[in-house]
TORVEXTI-370857 format. One record per residue (C-alpha): z, x, y; chain; residue in one letter; residue number from 0. Coordinates in steps of 0.2 Angstrom, whole numbers, plus 2048, in hexadecimal, padded with zeros to 3 digits. Layout:
Z,X,Y,A,A,NUM
...
END
This chain:
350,308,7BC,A,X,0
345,301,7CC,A,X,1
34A,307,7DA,A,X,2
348,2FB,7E8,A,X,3
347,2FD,7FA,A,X,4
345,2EA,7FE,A,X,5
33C,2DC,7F9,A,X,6
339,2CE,806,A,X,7
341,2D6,815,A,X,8
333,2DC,81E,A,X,9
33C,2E4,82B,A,X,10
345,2EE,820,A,X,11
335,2F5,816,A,X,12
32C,2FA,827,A,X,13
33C,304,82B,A,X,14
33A,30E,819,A,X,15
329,30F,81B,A,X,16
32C,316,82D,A,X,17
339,322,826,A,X,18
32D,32B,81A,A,X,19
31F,32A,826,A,X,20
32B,332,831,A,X,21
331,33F,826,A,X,22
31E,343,821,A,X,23
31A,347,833,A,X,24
327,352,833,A,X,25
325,35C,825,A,X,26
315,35F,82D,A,X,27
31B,364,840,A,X,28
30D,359,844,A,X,29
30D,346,84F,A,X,30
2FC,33B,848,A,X,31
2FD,328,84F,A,X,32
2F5,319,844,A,X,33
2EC,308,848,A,X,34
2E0,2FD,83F,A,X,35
2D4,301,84C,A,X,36
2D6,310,859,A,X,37
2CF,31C,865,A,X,38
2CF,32D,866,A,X,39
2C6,341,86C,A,X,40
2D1,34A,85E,A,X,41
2C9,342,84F,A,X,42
2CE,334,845,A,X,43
2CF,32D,831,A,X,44
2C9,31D,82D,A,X,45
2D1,319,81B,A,X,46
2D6,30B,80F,A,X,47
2E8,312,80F,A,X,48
2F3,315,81F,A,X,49
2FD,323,817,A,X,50
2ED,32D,811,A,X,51
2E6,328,822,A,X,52
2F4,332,82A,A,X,53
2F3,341,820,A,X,54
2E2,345,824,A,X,55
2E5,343,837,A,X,56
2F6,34E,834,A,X,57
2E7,35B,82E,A,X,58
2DD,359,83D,A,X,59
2EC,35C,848,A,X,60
2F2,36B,83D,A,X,61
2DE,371,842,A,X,62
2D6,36A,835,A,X,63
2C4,366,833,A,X,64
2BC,356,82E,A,X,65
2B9,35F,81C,A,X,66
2CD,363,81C,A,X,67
2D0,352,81F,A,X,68
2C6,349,813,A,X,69
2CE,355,804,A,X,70
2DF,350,809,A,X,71
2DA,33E,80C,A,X,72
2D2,33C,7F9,A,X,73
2E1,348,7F1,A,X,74
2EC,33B,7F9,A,X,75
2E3,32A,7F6,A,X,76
2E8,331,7E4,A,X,77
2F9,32D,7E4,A,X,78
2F9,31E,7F2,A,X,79
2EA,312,7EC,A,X,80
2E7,318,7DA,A,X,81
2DC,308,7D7,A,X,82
2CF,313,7E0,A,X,83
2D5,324,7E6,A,X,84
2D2,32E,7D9,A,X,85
2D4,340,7CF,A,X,86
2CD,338,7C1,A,X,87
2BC,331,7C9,A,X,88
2AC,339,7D3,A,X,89
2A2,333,7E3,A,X,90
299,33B,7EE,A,X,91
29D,343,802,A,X,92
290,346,80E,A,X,93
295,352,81D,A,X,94
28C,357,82D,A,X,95
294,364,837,A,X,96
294,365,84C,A,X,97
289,374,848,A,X,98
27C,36A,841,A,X,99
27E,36F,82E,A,X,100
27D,362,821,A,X,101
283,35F,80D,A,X,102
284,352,801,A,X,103
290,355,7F5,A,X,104
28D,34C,7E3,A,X,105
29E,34D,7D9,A,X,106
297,33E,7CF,A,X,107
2A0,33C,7BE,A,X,108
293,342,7AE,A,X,109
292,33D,79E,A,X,110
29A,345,790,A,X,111
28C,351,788,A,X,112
28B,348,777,A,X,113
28A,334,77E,A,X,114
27A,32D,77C,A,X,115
270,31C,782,A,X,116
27C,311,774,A,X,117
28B,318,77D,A,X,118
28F,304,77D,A,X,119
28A,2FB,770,A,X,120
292,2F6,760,A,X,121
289,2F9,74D,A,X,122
27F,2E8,751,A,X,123
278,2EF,762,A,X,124
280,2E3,770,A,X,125
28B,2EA,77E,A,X,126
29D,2ED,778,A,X,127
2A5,2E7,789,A,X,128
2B6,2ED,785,A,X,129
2B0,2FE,781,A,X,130
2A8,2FE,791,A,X,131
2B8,2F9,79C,A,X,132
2C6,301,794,A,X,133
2CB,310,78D,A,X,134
2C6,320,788,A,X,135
2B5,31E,783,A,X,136
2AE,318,796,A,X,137
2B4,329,79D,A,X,138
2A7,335,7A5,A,X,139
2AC,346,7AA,A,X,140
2B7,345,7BC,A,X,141
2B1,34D,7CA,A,X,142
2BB,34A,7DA,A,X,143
2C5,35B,7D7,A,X,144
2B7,366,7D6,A,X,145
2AC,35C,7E5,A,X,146
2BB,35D,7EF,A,X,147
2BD,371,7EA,A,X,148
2AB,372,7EC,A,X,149
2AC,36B,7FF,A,X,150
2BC,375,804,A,X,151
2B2,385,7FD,A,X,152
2A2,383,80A,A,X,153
2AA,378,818,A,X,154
2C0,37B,817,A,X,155
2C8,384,824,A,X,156
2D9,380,820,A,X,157
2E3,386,810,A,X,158
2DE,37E,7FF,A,X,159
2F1,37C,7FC,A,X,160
2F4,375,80E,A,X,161
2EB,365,808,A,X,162
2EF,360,7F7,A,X,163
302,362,7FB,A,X,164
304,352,804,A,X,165
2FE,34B,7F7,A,X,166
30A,353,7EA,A,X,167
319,34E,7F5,A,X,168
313,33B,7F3,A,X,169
314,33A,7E2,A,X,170
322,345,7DF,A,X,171
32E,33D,7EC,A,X,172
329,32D,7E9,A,X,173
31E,320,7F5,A,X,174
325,30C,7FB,A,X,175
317,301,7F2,A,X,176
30E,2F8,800,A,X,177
306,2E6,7FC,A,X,178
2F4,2ED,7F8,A,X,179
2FB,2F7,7E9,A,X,180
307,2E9,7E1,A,X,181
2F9,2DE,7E2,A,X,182
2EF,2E7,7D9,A,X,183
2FC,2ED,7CD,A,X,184
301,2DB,7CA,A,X,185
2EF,2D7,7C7,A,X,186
2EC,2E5,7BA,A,X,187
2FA,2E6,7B2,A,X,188
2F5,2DF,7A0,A,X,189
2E7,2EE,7A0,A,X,190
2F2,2FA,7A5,A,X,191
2FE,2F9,797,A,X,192
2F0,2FB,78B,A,X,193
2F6,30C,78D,A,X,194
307,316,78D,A,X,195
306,322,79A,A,X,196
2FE,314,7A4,A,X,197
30B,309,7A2,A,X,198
318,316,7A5,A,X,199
313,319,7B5,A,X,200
30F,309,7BD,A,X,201
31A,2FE,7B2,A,X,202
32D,2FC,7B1,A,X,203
334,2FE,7A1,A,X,204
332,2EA,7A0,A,X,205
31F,2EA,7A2,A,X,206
320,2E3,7B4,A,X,207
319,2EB,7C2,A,X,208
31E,2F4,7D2,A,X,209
321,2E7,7DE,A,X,210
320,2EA,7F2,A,X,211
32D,2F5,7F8,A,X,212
332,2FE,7E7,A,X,213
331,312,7E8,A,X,214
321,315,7DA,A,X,215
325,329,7D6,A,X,216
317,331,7CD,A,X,217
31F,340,7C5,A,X,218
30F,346,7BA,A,X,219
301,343,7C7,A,X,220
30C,34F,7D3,A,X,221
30A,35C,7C4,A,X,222
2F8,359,7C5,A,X,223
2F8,35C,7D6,A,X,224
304,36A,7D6,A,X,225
2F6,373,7C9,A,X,226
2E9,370,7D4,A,X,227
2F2,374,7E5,A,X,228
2F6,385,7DC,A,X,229
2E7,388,7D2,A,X,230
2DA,380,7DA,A,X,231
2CB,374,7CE,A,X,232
2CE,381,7C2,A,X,233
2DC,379,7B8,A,X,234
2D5,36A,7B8,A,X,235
2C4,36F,7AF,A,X,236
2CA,37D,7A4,A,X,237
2DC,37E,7A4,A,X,238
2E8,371,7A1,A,X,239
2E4,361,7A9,A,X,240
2D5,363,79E,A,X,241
2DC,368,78F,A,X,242
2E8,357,791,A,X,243
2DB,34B,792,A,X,244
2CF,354,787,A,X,245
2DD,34E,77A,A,X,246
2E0,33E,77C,A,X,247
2CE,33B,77B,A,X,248
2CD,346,76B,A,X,249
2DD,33A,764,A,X,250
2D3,329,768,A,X,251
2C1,330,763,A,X,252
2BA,331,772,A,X,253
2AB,33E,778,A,X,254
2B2,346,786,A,X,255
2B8,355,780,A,X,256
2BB,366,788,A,X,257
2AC,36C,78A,A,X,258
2A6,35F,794,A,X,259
2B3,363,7A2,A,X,260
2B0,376,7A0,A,X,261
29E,373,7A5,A,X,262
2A2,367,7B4,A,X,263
29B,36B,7C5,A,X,264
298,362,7D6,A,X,265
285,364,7DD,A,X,266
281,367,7EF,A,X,267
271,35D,7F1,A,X,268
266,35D,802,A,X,269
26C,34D,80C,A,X,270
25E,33E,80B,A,X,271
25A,33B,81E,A,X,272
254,32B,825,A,X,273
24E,324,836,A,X,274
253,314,83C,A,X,275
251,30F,84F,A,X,276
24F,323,855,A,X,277
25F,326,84C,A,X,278
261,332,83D,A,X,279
269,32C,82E,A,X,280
272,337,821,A,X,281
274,330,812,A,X,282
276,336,7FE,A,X,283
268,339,7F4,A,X,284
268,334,7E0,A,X,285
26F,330,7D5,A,X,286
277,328,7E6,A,X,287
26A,318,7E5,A,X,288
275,313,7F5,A,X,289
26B,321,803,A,X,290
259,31C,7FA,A,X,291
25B,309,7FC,A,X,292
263,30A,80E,A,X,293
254,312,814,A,X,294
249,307,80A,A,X,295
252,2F7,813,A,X,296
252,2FE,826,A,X,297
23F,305,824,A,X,298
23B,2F3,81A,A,X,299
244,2EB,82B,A,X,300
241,2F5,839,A,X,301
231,2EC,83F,A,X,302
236,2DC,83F,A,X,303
240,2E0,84F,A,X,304
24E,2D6,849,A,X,305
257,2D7,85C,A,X,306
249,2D0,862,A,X,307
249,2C3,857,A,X,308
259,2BC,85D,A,X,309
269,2C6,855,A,X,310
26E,2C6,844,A,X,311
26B,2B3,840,A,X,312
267,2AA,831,A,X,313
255,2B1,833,A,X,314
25A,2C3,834,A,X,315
265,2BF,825,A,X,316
258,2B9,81A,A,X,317
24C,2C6,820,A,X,318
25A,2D3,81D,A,X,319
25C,2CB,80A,A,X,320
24A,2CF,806,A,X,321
24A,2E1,80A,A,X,322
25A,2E0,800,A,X,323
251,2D8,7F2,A,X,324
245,2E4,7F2,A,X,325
24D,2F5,7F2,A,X,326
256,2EF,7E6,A,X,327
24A,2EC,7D8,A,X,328
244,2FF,7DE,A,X,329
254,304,7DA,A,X,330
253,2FB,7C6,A,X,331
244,304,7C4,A,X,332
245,315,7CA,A,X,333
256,31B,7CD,A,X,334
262,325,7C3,A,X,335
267,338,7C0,A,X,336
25B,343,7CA,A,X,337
260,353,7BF,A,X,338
258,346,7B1,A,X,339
24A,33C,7B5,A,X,340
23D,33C,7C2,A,X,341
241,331,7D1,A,X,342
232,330,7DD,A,X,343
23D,330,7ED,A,X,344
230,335,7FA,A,X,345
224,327,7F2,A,X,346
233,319,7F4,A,X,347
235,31C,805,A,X,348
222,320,80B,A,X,349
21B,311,815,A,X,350
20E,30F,808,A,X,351
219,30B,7FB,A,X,352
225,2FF,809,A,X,353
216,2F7,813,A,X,354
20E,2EC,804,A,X,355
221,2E7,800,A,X,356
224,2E3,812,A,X,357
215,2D9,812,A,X,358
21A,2CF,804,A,X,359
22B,2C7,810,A,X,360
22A,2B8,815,A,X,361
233,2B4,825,A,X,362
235,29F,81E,A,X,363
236,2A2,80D,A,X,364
23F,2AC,800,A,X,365
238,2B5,7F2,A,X,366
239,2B5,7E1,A,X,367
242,2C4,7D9,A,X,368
237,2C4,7CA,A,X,369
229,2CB,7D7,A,X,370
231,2DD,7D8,A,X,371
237,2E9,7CE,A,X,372
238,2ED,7BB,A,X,373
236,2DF,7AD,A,X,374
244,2D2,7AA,A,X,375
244,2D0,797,A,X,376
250,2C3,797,A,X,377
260,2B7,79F,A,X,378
26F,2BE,79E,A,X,379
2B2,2E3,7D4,A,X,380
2B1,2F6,7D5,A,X,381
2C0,301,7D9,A,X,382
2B8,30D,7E9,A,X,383
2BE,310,7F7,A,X,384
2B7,318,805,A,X,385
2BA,323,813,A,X,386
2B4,328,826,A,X,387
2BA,339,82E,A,X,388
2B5,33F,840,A,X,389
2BF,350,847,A,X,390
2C0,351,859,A,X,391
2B1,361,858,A,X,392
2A7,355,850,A,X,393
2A6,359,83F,A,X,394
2A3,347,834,A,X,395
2A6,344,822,A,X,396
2A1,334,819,A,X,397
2AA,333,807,A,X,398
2A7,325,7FC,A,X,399
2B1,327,7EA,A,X,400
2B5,31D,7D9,A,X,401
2BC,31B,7C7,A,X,402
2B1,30E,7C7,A,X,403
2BC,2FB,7C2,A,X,404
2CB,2F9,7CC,A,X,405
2D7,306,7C3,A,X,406
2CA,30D,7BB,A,X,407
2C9,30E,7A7,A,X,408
2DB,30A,7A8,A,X,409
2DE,317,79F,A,X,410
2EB,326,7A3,A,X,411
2ED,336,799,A,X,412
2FD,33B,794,A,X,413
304,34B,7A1,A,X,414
2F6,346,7AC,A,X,415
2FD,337,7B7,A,X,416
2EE,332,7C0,A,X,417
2E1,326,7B8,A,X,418
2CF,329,7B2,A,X,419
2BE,320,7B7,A,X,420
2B4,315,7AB,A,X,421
2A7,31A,7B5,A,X,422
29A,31D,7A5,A,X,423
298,30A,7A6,A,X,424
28E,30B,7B4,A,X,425
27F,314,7A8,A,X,426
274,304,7A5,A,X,427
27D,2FD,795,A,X,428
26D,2F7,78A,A,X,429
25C,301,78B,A,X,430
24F,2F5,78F,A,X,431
259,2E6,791,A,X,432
257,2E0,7A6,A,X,433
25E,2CF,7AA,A,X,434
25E,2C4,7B5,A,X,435
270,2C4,7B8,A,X,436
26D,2D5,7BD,A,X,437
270,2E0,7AF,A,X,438
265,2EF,7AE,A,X,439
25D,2F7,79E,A,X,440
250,303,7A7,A,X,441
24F,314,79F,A,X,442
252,31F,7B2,A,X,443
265,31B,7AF,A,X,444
26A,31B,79B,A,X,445
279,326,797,A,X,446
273,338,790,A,X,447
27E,346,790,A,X,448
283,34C,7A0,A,X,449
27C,340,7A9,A,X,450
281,33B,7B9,A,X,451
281,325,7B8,A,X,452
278,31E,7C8,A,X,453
283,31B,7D7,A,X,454
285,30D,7E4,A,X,455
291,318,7F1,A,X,456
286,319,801,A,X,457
291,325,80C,A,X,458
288,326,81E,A,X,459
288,32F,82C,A,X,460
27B,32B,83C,A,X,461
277,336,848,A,X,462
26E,336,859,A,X,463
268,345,862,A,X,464
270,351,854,A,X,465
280,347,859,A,X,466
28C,33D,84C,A,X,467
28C,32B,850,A,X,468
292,321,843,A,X,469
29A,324,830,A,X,470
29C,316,826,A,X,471
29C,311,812,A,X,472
2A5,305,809,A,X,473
2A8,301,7F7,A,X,474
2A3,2F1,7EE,A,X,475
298,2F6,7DE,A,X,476
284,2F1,7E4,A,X,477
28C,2E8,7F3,A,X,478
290,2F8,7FB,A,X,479
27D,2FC,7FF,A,X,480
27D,2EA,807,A,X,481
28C,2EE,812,A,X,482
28A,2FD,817,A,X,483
277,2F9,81D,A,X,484
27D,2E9,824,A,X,485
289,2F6,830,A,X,486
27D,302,834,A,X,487
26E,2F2,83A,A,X,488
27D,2EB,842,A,X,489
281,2F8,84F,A,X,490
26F,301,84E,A,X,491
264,2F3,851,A,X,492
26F,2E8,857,A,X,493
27C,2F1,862,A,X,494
28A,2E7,85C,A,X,495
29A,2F2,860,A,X,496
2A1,2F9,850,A,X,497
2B1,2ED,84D,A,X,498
2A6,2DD,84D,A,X,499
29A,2E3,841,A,X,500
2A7,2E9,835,A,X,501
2AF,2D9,836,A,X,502
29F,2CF,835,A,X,503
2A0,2C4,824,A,X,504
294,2CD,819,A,X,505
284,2CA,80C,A,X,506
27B,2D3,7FD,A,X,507
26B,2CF,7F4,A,X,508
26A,2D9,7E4,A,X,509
25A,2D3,7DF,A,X,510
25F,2CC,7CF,A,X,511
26C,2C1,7CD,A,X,512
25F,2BD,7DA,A,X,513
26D,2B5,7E7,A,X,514
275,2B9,7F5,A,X,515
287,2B8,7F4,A,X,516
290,2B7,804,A,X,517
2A3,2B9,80C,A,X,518
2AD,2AA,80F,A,X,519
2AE,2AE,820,A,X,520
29B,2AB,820,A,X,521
294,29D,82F,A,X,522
290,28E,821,A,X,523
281,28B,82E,A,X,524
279,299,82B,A,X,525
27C,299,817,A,X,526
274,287,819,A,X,527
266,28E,820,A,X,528
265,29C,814,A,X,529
264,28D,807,A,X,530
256,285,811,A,X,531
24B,295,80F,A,X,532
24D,295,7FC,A,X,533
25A,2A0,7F9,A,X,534
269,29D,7EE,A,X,535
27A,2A0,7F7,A,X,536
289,2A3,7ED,A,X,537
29C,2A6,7F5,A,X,538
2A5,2B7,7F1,A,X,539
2B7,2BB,7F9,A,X,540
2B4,2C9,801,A,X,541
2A6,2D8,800,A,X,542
2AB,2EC,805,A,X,543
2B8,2F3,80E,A,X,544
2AD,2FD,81C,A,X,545
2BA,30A,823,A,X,546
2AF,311,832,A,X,547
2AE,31C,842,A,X,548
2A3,31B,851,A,X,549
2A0,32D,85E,A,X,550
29B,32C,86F,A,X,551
292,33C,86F,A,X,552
294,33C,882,A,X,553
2A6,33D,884,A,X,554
2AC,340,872,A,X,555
2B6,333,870,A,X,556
2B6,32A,85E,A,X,557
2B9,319,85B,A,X,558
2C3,316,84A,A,X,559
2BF,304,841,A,X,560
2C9,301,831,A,X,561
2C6,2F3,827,A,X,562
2CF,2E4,826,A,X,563
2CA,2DD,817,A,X,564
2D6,2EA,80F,A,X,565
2E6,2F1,816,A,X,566
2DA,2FE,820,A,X,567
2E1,30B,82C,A,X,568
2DB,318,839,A,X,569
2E6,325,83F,A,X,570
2E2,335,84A,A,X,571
2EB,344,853,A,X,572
2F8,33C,85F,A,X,573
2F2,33F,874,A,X,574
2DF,33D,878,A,X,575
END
């Protein structure tokens, strides 16, 4: 039976929603305070979601650390925007502490040991595009439990049980359906009843979805997360969290198996730093493509003195679009698995390998992708979210995380209750086969066992002086190395204060489908001019979600954007 709370009186679903956020705060003896935007010394979340928002600050005013929060934060974007927030996914979390420590944490998803470079493709050798999306056989190896295990080990200071309860509680007492998750509910709802658990927990009896307002309880996912709040990653790798998806793969035919899980483990890789502007970037290093392509784009732009040159204008635009073009075709070429193929990181980023490319903009004139990057043989909406986290001592986390598609492979496995990724779809589907609608067949990133498929998730932290300024990341597929670059020139090089730049409208160059596909929101004049220099412009709704924070080093006050394109919300400790 549904059980609802209201439908269209909105007065009425602010006061339940009230009343369980009351009744959350209580539980945890704790005041937090929330805002789409917000100022604050005692630290502050910048999330999609406001209730994960405000768990992570209830952390930091418990005495949490930035690292504290962020486990809390993802264990709780789990049950409250399962479109992205995941168990059943990967990404990556950088962290640089107030003592000057840094880590890059890699929990991305891996291949199952026996898939090989036809992981897609039918007995006639095209790409089998539902196999791809849906389903069992899309499925790499999760790894948010043990990267967030693996970050509480080296960086926690408050109980492991502390932060996944919150979470628990959610989905066993039930949470009011906001706007952002009935929509997407709504929109997917076909897909999800491919599936029976899926269906039984998203879907009424009837097959419609949970509408704004209805009480969604998710019984099975607060199992889940009551075996991990007791046992820690443990019984989700070889105990049974494992053992249940390991047989519903075995009863489709599937090649995730046990053993793939019991073999699972995060990597702590060096942080890639860059230098933009005498500030010091931290960013992911592969099979991240997101940290190397940054770097290439601000080194590629850096002396063109953009300020200079009269603010982000159409020329700074189309200037910013040919960097993008070319780190891009870098990316097709070289990138993948670093534990699997050779990726010459220190060559892509040397000036000598940057200066000739540079060379080759023209400031009038756009290029032709063709000029860069591997062979084209012929013609031919991502489901991450992301999240900023500054404590009051200092401490910064940058997490980016996925199952890949909106709701991921759409695919739940029965006991489990939370959905898994279909993120082995991001291997490149066909070897040798690059188009110019930008799919990739280069060899760096075919699926192999264990492989790790190359990422777009560019979580970044800037510094200055040994001091945090700025975190910031976004989802959005390829788009998000465009945004989160765009954010970082923004308020590096052209001091725009943090909210204007994440609400300016946004671009991306992929280097093929060479285009650039810009916001609605976009000044026509300056797409105009875009067109008059060669390029082909083409309208997208929106691009990213960039949930950020700013830190005055000085004072120590933090400055919390959340995006608006989503239902983004920053909350912090209550009093300064």
């Amino acid at each position: 039976m549904r059980s609802i709370v209201c439908t269209r009186i909105a007065g009425a679903l602010l006061l339940v929603y009230s009343t369980i956020v009351a009744a959350a705060r209580a539980q945890s003896a704790v005041a937090v305070r929330g805002a789409p935007e917000l100022e604050s010394k005692r630290g502050v979340v910048a999330c999609v979601e406001r209730r994960a928002a405000e768990i992570g600050a209830a952390v930091l005013a418990e005495g949490g650390n930035a690292v504290d929060a962020a486990v809390a934060v993802a264990f709780a974007l789990a049950v409250t925007y399962p479109e992205a927030g995941n168990l059943g996914g990967g990404g990556f979390m950088l962290v640089a502490l107030a003592d000057g420590r840094t880590a890059a944490i890699d929990y991305r998803e891996t291949a199952p040991r026996r898939a090989d470079e036809r992981l897609f493709l039918d007995a006639n050798g095209a790409v089998d595009s539902q196999r791809r999306e849906f389903g069992h056989h899309a499925v790499g190896v999760p790894g948010t439990v043990a990267g967030l295990a693996e970050a509480h080990r080296l960086f926690g200071t408050r109980p492991w049980t502390e932060l996944v309860a919150p979470a628990r509680r959610l989905a066993a007492d039930g949470l009011v359906v906001q706007p952002a998750l009935a929509a997407g509910l709504a929109e997917y709802a076909v897909d999800l009843a491919r599936f029976a658990a899926s269906r039984a927990q998203f879907l009424h009896a009837d097959g419609t979805p949970y509408d704004v307002g209805e009480t969604l309880v998710q019984a099975d996912l607060a199992n889940t997360l009551r075996w991990i709040e007791e046992g820690g990653a443990a019984p989700f790798y070889d105990g049974p969290i494992a053992a249940l998806i390991a047989a519903e793969m075995a009863h489709a035919g599937a090649l995730l198996d046990a053993r793939d899980f019991a073999a699972y483990r995060p990597v702590v890789r060096d942080v890639l730093v860059a230098r933009f502007r005498g500030h010091e970037l931290l960013l992911m290093p592969p099979p991240s493509s997101g940290g190397i392509a940054l770097a290439q784009m601000l080194a590629l732009l850096e002396p063109f003195a953009l300020r200079e040159r009269g603010g982000f204008d159409a020329s700074a635009r189309h200037l910013f679009a040919e960097s993008s073009r070319r780190a891009f075709a870098d990316r097709a070429q070289w990138l993948g698995d670093p534990e699997a193929t050779a990726i010459p990181v220190e060559q892509l980023l040397s000036e000598a390998h940057l200066a000739p490319r540079r060379a080759s903009i023209e400031p009038e004139r756009a290029s032709a992708s063709a000029e860069f990057g591997p062979p084209v043989t012929e013609t031919d909406a991502g489901a991450t979210t992301h999240f900023s986290i500054i404590d009051g001592a200092g401490n910064a986390v940058a997490n980016t995380y996925t199952i890949e598609e909106r709701f991921g492979s759409k695919l739940i496995a029965p006991g489990t209750g939370f959905l898994l990724n279909n993120e082995l779809q991001d291997f490149n589907p066909k070897p040798g086969r690059t188009t110019r609608d930008g799919q990739i067949g280069t060899a760096a990133n075919l699926a192999r066992g264990g492989r790790r498929p190359l990422s777009s998730m560019t979580p970044c932290i800037v510094r200055r002086d040994g001091e945090v300024v700025l975190v910031t990341g976004s989802p959005g597929g390829r788009t998000i190395i465009s945004t989160v670059t765009q954010i970082v020139l923004d308020v590096l090089e052209f001091e725009t204060p943090l909210a204007a730049a994440v609400a300016r409208p946004r671009q991306h160059h992929g280097w093929f489908p060479d285009q650039i596909g810009i916001e609605q929101a976009f000044d026509p004049a300056t797409a105009e001019a875009l067109r008059r220099l060669g390029h082909v412009v083409q309208l997208r709704t929106r691009q990213g979600d960039a949930h950020s924070i700013e830190r005055d080093p000085a004072s120590g006050r933090l400055h919390g954007v959340a995006d608006r394109r989503t239902e983004g919300w920053c909350a912090a400790p209550t009093g300064e």
